[in-house]
C-alpha positions, 0 to 999 in steps of 0.5 A: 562712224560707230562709237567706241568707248575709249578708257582715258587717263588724265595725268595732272602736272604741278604747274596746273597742266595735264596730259592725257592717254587714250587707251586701246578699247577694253577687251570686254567691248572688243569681245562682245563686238566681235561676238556681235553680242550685247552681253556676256553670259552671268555664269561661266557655263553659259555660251552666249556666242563664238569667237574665232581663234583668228578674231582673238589674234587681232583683238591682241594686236589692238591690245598689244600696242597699250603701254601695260601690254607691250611686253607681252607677246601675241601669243601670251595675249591671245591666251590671256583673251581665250580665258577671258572670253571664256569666262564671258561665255563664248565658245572658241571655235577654229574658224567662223563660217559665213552661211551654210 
């Protein structure tokens, strides 16, 4: 099995507990695998890759289900990952196609 990176919150309690949150894998992360690329691009005008339409969709189901982003819906969420897979350099595209 691969390794994922996973964000965690540690939440100390008064009585020298904690509990802890493991997060959904950063957007950046998702992004790139997606893209199956290693980095994004340093200026925005660069196209390091593509991502499809349908792979953001999904990639905002994952984020979907954090606590931070259950109130928005997969359409805001897609919109919100078009712009920052933008900003990381891929180009949007329809639909991926698999050899020629």
């Amino acid at each position: 099995m691969p390794e994922i990176p996973l964000p965690v919150v540690v939440l100390p309690n008064k009585d020298r507990t904690f509990s802890f949150q493991v997060k959904s894998p950063t957007t950046t992360y998702l992004l790139k695998k997606c893209a199956g690329v290693e980095s994004g691009s340093a200026k925005k005008t660069d196209i390091v890759g593509e991502i499809s339409v349908q792979q953001l969709y999904e990639i905002a189901k994952v984020k979907q289900r954090d606590e931070n982003n259950q109130h928005l819906g997969l359409f805001e969420l897609t919109k919100t990952l078009t712009s920052v897979a933008r900003g990381m350099g891929f180009k949007i595209v329809k639909q991926n196609f698999v050899g020629k």
